[in-house]
mmCIF file of the N, C-alpha and C atoms, coordinates in Angstrom:
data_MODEL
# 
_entry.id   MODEL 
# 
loop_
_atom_site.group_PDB 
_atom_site.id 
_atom_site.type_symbol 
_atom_site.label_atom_id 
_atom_site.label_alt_id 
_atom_site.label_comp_id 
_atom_site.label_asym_id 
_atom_site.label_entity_id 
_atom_site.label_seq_id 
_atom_site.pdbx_PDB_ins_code 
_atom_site.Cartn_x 
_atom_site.Cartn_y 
_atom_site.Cartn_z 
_atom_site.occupancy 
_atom_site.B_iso_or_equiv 
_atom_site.pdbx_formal_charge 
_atom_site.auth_seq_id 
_atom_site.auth_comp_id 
_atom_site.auth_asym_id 
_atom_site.auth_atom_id 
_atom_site.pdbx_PDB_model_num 
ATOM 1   N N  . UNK A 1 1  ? -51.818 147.514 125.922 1.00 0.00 ? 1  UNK A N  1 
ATOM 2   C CA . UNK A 1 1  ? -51.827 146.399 126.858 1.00 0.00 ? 1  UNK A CA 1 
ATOM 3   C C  . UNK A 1 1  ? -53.197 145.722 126.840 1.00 0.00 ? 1  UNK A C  1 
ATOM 4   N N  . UNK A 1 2  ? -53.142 144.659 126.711 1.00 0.00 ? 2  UNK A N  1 
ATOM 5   C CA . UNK A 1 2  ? -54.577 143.475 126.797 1.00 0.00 ? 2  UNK A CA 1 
ATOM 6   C C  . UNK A 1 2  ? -54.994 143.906 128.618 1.00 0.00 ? 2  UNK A C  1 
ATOM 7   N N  . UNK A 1 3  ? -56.355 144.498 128.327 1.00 0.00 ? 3  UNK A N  1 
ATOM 8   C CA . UNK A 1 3  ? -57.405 143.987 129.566 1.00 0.00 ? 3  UNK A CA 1 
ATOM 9   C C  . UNK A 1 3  ? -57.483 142.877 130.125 1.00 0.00 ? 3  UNK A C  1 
ATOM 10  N N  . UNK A 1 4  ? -57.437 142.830 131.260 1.00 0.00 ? 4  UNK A N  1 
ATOM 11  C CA . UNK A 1 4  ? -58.016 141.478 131.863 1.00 0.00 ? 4  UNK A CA 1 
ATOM 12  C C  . UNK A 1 4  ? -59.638 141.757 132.373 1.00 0.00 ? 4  UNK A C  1 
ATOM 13  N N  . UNK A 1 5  ? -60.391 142.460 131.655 1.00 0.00 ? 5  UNK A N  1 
ATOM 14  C CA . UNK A 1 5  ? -61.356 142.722 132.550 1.00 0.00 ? 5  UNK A CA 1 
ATOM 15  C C  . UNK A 1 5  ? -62.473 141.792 131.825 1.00 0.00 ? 5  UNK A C  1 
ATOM 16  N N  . UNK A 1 6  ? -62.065 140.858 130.753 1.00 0.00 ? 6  UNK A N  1 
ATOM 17  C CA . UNK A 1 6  ? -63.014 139.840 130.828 1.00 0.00 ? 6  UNK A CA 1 
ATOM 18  C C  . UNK A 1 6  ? -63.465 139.216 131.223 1.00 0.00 ? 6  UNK A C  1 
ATOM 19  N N  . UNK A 1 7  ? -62.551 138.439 132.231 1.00 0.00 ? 7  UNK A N  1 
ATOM 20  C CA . UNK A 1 7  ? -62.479 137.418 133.035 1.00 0.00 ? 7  UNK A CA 1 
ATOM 21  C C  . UNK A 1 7  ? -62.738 137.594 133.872 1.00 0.00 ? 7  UNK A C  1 
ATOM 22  N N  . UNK A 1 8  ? -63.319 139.262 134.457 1.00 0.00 ? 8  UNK A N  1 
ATOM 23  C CA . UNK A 1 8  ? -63.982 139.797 135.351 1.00 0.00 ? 8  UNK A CA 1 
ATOM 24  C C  . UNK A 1 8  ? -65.058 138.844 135.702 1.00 0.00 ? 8  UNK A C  1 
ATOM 25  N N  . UNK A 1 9  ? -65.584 138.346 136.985 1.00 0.00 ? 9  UNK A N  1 
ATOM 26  C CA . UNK A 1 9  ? -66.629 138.109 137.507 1.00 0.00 ? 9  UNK A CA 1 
ATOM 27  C C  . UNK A 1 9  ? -67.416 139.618 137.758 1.00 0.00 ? 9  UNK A C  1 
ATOM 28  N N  . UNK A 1 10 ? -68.922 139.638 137.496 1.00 0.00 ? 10 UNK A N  1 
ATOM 29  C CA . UNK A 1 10 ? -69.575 140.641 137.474 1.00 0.00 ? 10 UNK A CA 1 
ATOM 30  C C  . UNK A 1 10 ? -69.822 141.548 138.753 1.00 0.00 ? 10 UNK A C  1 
ATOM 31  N N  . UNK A 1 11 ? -69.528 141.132 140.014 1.00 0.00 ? 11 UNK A N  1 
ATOM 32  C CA . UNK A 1 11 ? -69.329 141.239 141.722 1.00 0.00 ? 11 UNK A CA 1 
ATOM 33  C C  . UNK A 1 11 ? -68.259 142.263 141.811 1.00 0.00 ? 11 UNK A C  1 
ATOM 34  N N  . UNK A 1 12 ? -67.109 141.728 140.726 1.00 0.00 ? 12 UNK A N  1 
ATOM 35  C CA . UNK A 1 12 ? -65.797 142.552 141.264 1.00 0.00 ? 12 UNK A CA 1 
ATOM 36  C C  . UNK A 1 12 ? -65.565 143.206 139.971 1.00 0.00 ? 12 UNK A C  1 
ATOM 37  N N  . UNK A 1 13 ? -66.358 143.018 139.049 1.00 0.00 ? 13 UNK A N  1 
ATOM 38  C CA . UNK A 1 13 ? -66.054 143.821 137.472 1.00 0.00 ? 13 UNK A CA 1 
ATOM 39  C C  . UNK A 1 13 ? -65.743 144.895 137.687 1.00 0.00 ? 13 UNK A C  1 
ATOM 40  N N  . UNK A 1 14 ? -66.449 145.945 138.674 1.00 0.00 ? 14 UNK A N  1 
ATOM 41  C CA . UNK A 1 14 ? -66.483 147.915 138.541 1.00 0.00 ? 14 UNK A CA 1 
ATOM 42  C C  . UNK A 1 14 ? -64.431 147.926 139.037 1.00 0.00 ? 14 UNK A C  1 
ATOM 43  N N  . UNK A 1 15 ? -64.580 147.224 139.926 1.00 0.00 ? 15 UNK A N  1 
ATOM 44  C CA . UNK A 1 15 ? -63.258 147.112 140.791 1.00 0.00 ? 15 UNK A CA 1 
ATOM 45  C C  . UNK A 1 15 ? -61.863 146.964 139.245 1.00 0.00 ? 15 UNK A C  1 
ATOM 46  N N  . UNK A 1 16 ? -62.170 146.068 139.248 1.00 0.00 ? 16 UNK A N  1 
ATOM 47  C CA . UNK A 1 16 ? -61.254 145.149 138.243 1.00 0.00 ? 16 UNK A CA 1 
ATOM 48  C C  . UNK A 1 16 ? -60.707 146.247 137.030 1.00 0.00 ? 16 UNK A C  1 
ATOM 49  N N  . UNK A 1 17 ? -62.425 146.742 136.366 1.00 0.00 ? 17 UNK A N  1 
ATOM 50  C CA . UNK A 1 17 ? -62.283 148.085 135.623 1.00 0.00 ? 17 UNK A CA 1 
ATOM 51  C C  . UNK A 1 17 ? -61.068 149.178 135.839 1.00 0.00 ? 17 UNK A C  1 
ATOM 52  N N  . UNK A 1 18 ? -61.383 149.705 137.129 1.00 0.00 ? 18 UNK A N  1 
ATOM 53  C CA . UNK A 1 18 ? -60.218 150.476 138.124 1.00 0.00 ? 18 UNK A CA 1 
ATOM 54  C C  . UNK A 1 18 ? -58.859 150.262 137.703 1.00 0.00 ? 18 UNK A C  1 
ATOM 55  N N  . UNK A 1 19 ? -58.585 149.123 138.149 1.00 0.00 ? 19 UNK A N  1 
ATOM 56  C CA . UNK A 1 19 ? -57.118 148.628 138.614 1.00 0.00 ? 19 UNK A CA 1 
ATOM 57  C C  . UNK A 1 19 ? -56.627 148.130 137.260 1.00 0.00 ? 19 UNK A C  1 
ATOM 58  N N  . UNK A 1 20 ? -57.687 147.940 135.906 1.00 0.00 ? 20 UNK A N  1 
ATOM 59  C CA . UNK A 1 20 ? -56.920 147.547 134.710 1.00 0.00 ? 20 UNK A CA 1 
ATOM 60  C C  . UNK A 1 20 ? -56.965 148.750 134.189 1.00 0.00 ? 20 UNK A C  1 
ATOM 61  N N  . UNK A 1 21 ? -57.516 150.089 133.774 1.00 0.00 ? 21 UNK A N  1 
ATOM 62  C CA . UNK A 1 21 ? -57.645 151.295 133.727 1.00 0.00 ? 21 UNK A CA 1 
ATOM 63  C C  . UNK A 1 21 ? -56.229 151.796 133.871 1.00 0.00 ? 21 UNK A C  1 
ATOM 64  N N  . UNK A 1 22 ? -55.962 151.735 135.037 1.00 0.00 ? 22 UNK A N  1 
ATOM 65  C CA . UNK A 1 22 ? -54.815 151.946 135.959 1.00 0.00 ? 22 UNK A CA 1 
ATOM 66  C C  . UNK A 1 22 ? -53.089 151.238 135.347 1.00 0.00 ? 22 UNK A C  1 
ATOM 67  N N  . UNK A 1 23 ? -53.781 150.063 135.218 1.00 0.00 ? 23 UNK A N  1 
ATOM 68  C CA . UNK A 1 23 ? -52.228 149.073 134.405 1.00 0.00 ? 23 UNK A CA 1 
ATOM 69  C C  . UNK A 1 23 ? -51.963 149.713 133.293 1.00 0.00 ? 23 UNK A C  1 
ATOM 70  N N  . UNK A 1 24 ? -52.761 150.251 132.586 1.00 0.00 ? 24 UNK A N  1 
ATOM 71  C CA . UNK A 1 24 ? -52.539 150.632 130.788 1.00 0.00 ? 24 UNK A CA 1 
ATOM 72  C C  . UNK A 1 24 ? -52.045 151.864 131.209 1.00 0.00 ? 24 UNK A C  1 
ATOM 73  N N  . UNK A 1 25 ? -52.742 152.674 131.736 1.00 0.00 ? 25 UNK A N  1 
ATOM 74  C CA . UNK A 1 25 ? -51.830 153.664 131.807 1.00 0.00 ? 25 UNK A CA 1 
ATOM 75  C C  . UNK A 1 25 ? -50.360 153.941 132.287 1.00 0.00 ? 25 UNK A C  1 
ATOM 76  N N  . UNK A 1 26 ? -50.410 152.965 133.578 1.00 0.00 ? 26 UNK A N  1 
ATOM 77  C CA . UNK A 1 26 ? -48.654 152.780 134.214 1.00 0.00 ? 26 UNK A CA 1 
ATOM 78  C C  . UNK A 1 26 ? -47.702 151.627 133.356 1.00 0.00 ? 26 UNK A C  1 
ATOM 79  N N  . UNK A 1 27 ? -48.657 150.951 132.339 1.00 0.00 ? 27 UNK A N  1 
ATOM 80  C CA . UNK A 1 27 ? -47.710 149.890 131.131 1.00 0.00 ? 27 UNK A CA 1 
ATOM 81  C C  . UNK A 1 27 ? -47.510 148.465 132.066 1.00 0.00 ? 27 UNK A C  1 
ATOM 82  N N  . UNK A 1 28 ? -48.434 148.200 133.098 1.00 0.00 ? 28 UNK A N  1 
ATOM 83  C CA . UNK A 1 28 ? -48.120 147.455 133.851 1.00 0.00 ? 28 UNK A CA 1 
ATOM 84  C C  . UNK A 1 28 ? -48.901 145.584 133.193 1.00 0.00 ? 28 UNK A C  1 
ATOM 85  N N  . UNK A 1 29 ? -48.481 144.568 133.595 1.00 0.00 ? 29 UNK A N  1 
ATOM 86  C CA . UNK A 1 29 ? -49.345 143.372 132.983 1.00 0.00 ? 29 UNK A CA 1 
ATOM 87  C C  . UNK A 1 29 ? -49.654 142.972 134.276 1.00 0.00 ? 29 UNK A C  1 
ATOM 88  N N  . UNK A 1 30 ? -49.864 141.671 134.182 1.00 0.00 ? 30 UNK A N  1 
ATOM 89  C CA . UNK A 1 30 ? -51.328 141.389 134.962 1.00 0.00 ? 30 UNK A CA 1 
ATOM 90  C C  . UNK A 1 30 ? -50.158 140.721 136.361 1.00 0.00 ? 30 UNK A C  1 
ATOM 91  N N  . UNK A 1 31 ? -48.744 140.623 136.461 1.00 0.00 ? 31 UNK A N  1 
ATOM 92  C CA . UNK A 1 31 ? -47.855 140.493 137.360 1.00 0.00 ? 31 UNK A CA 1 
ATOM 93  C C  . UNK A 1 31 ? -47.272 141.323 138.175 1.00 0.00 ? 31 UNK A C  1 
ATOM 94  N N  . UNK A 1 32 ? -47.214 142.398 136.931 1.00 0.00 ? 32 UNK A N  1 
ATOM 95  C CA . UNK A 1 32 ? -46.701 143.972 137.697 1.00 0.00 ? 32 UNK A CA 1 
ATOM 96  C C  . UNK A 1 32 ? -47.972 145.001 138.571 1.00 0.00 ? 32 UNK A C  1 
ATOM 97  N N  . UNK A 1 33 ? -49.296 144.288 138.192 1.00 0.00 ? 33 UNK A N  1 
ATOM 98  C CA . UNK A 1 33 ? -50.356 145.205 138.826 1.00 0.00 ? 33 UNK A CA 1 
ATOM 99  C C  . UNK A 1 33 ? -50.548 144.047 140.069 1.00 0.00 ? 33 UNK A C  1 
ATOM 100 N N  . UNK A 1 34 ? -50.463 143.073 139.985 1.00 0.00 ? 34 UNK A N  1 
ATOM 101 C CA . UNK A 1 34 ? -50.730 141.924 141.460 1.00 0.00 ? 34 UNK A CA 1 
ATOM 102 C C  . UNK A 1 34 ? -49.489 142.339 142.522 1.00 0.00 ? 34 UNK A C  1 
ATOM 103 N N  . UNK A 1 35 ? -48.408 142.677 141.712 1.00 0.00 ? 35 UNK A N  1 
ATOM 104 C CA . UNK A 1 35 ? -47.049 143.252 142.822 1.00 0.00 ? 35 UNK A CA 1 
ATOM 105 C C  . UNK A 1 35 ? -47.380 144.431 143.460 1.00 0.00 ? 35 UNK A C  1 
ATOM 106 N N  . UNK A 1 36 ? -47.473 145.056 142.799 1.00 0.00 ? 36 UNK A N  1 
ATOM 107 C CA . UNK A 1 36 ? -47.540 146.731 142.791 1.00 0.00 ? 36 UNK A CA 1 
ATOM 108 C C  . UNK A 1 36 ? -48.906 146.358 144.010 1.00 0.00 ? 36 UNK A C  1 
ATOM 109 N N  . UNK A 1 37 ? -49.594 145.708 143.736 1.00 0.00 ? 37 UNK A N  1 
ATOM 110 C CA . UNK A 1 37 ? -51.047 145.644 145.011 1.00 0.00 ? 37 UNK A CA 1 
ATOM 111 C C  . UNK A 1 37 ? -50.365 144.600 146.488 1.00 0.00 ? 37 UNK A C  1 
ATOM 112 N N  . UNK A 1 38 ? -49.335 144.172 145.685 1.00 0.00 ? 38 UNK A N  1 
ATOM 113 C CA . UNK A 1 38 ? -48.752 143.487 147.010 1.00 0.00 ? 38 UNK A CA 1 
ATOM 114 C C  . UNK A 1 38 ? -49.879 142.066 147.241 1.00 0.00 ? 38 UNK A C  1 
ATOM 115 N N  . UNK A 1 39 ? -50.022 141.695 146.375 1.00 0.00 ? 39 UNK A N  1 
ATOM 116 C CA . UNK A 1 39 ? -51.059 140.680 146.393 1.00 0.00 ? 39 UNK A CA 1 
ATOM 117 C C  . UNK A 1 39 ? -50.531 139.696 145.068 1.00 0.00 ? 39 UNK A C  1 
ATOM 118 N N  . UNK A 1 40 ? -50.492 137.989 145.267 1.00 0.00 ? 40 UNK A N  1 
ATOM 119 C CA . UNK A 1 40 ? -50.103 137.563 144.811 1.00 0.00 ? 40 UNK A CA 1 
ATOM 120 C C  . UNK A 1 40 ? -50.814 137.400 143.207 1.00 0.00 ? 40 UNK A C  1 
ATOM 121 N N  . UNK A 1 41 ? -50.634 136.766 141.827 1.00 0.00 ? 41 UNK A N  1 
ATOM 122 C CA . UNK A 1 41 ? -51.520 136.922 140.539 1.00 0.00 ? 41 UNK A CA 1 
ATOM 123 C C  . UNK A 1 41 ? -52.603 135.670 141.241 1.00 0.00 ? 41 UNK A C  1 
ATOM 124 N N  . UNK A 1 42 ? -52.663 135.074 141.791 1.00 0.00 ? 42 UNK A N  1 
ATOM 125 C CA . UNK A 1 42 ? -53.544 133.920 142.002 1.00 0.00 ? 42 UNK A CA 1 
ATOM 126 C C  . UNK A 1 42 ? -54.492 134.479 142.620 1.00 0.00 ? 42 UNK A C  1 
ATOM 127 N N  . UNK A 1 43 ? -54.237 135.502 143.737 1.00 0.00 ? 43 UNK A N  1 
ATOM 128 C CA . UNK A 1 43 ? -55.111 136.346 144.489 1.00 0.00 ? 43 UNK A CA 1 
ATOM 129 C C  . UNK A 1 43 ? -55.602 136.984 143.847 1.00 0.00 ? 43 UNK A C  1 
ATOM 130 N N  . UNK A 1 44 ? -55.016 137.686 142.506 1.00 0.00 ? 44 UNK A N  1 
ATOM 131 C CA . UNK A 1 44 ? -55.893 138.710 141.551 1.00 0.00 ? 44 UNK A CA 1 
ATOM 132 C C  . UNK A 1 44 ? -56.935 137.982 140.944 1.00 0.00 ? 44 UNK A C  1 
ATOM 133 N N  . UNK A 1 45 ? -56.416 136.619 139.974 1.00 0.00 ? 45 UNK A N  1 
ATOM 134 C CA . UNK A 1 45 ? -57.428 135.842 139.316 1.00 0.00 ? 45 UNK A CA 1 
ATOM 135 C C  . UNK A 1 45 ? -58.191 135.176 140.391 1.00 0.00 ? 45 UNK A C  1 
ATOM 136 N N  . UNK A 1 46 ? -58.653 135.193 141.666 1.00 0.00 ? 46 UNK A N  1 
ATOM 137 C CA . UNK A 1 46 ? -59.386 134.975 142.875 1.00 0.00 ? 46 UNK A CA 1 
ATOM 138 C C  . UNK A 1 46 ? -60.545 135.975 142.609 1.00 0.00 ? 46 UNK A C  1 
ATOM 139 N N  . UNK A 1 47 ? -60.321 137.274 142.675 1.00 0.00 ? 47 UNK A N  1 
ATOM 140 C CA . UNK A 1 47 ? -60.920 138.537 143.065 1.00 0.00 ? 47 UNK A CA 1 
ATOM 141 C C  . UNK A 1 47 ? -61.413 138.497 141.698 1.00 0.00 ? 47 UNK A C  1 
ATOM 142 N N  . UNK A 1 48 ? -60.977 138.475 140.425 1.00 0.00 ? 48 UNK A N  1 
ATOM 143 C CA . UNK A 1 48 ? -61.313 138.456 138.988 1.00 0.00 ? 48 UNK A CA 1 
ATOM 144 C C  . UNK A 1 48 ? -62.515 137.725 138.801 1.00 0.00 ? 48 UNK A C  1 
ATOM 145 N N  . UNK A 1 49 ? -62.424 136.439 139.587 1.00 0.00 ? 49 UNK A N  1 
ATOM 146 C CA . UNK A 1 49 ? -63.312 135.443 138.779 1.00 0.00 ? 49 UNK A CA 1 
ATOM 147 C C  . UNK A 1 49 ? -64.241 135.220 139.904 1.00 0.00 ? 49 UNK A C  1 
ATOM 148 N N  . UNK A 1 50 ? -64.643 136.136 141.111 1.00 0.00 ? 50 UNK A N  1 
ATOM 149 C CA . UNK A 1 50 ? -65.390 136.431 142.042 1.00 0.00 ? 50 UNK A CA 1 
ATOM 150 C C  . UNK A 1 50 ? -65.379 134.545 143.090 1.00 0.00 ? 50 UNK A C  1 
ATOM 151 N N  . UNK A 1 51 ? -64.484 134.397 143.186 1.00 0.00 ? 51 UNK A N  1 
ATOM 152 C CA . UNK A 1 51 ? -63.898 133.408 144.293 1.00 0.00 ? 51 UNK A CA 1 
ATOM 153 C C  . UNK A 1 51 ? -63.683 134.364 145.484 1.00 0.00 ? 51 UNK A C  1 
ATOM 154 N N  . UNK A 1 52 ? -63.229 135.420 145.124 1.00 0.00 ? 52 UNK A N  1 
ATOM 155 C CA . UNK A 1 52 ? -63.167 136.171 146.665 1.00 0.00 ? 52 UNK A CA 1 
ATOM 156 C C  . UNK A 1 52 ? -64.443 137.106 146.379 1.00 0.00 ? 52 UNK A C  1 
ATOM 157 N N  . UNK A 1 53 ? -65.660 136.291 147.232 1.00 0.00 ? 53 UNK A N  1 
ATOM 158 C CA . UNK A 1 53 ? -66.672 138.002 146.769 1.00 0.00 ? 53 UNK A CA 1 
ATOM 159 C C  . UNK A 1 53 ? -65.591 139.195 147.822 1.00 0.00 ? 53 UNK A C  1 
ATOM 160 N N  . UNK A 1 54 ? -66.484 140.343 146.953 1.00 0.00 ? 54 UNK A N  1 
ATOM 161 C CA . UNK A 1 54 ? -66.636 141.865 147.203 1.00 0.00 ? 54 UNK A CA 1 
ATOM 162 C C  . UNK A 1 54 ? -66.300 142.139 149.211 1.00 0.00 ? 54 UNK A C  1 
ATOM 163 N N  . UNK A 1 55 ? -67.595 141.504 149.875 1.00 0.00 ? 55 UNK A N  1 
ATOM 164 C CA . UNK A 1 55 ? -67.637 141.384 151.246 1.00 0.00 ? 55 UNK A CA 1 
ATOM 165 C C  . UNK A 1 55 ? -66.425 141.275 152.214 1.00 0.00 ? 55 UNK A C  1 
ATOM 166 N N  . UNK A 1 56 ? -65.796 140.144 151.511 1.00 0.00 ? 56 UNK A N  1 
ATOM 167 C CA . UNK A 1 56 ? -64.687 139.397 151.923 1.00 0.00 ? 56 UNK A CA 1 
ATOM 168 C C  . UNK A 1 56 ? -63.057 140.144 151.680 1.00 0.00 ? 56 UNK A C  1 
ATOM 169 N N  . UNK A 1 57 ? -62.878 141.099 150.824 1.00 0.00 ? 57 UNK A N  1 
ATOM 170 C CA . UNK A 1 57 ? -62.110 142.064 150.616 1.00 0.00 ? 57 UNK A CA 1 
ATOM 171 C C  . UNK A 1 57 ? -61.879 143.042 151.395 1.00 0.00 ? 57 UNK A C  1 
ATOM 172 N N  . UNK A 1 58 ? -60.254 143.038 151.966 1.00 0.00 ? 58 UNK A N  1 
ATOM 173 C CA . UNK A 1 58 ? -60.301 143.579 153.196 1.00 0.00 ? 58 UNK A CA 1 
ATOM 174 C C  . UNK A 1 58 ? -60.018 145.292 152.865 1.00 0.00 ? 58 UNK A C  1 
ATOM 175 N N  . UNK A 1 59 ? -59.930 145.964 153.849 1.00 0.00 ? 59 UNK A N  1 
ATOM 176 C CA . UNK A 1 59 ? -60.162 147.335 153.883 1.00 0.00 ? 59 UNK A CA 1 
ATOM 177 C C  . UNK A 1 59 ? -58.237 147.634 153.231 1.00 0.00 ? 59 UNK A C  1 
ATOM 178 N N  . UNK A 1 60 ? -57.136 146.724 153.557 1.00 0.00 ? 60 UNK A N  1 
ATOM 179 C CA . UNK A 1 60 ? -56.087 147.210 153.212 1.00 0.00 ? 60 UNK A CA 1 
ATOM 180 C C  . UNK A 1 60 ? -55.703 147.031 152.081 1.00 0.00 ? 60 UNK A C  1 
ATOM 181 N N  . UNK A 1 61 ? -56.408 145.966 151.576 1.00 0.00 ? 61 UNK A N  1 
ATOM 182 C CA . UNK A 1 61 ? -56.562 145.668 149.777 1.00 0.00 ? 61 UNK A CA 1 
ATOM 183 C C  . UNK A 1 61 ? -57.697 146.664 148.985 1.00 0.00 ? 61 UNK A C  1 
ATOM 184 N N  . UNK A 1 62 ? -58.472 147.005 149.587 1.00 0.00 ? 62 UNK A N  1 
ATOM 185 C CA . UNK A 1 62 ? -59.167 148.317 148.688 1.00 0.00 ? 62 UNK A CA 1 
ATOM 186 C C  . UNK A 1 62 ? -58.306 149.642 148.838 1.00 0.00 ? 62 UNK A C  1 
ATOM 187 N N  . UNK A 1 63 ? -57.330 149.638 149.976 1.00 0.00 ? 63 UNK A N  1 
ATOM 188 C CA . UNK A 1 63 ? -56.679 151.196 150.147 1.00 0.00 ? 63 UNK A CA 1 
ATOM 189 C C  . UNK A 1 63 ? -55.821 150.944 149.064 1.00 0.00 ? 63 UNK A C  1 
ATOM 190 N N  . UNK A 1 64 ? -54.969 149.985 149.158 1.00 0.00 ? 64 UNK A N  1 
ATOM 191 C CA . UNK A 1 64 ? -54.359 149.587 148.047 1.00 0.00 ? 64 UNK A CA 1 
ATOM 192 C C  . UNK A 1 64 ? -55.036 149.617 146.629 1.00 0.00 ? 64 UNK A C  1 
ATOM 193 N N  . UNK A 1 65 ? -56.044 149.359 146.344 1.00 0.00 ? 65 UNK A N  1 
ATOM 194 C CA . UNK A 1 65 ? -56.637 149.422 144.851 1.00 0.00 ? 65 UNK A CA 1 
ATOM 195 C C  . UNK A 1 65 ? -56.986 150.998 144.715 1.00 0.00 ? 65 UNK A C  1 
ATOM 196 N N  . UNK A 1 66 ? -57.299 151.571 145.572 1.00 0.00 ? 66 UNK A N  1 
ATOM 197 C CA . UNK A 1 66 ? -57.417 153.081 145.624 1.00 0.00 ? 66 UNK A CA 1 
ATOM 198 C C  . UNK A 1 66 ? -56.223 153.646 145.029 1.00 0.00 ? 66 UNK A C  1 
ATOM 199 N N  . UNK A 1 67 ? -55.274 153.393 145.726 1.00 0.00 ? 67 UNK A N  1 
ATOM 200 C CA . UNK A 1 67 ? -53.695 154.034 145.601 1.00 0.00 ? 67 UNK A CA 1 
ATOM 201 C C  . UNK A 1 67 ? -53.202 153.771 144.327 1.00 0.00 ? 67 UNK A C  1 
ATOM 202 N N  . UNK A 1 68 ? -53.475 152.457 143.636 1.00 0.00 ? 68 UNK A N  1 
ATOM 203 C CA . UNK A 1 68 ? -52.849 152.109 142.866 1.00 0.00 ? 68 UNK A CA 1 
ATOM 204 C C  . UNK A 1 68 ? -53.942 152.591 141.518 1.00 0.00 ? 68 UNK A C  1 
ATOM 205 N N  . UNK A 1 69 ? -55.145 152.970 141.644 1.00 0.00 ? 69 UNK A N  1 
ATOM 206 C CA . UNK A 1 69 ? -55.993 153.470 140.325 1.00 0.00 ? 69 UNK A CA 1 
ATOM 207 C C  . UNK A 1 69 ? -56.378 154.602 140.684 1.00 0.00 ? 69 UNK A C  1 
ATOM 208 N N  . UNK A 1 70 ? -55.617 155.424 141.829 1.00 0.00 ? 70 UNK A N  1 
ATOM 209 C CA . UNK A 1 70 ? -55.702 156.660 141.604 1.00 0.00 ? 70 UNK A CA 1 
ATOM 210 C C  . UNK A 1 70 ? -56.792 157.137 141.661 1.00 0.00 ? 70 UNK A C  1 
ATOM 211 N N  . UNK A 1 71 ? -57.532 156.468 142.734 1.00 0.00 ? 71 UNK A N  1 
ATOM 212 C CA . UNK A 1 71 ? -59.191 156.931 143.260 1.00 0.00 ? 71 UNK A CA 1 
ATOM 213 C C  . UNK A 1 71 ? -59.408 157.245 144.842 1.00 0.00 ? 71 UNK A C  1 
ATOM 214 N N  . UNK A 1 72 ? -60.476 157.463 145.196 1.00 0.00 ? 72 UNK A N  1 
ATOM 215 C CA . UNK A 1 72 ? -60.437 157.610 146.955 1.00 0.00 ? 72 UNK A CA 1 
ATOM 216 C C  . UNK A 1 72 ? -60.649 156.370 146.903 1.00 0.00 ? 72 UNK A C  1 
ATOM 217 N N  . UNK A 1 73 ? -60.384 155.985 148.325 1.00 0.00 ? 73 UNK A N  1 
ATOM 218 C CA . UNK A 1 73 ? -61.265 155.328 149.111 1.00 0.00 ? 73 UNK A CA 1 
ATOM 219 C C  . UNK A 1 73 ? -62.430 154.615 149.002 1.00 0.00 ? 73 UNK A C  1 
ATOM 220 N N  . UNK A 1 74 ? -62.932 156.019 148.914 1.00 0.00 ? 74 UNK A N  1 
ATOM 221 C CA . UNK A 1 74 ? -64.674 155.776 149.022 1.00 0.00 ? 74 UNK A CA 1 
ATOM 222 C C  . UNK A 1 74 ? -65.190 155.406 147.354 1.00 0.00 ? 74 UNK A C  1 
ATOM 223 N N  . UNK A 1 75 ? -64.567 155.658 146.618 1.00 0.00 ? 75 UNK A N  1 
ATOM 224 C CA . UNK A 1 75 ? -64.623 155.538 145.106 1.00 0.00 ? 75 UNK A CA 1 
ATOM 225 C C  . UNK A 1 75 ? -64.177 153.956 144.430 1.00 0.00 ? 75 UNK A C  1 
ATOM 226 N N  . UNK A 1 76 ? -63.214 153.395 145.156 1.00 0.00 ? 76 UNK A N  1 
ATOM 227 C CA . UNK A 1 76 ? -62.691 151.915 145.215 1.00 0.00 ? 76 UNK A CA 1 
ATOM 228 C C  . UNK A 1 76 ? -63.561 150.717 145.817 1.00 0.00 ? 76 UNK A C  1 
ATOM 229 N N  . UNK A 1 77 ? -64.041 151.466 147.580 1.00 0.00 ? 77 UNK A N  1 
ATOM 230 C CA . UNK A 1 77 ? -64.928 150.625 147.855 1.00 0.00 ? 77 UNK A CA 1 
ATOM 231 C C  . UNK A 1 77 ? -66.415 150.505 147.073 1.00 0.00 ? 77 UNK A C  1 
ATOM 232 N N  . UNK A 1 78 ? -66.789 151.365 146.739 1.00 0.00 ? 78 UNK A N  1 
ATOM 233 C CA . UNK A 1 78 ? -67.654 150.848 146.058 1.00 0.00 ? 78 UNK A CA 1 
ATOM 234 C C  . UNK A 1 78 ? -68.208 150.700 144.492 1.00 0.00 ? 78 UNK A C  1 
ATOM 235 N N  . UNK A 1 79 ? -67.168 150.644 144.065 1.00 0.00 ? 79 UNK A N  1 
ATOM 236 C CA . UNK A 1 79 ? -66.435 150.008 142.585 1.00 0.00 ? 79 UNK A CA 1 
ATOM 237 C C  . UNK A 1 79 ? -66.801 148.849 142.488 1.00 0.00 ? 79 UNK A C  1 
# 
């Protein structure tokens, strides 16, 4: 599966790392990992291209990036 972690903005890159990490292994693309987060793909390429800084990312969208790359918490937030 193609990375999206180019298009990473450098703010949310460690994050992004995570959750594409995460897609290759579950075979997921860049629609099935924005579902699966319950977050729309526009919201992903938001967070990707650091339109949403880091700050601004709420606590139920990092539990969610936790859950979904199979990290704590505490390992997501500060990704």
């Amino acid at each position: 599966m193609q990375s999206f972690l180019h298009r990473a903005n450098p703010e949310n890159a460690r994050l992004c790392e995570l959750l594409d990490a995460a897609a290759d292994r579950k075979g997921h693309d860049e629609r099935q990992q924005a579902d699966a987060l319950c977050v729309t793909l526009g919201f992903m390429r938001q967070v990707r291209q650091g339109m949403r800084k880091r700050s601004a990312l709420s606590d139920a969208f990092i539990r969610g990036c936790a859950q979904y790359a199979g990290v704590s918490y505490e390992v997501a937030r500060s990704a």
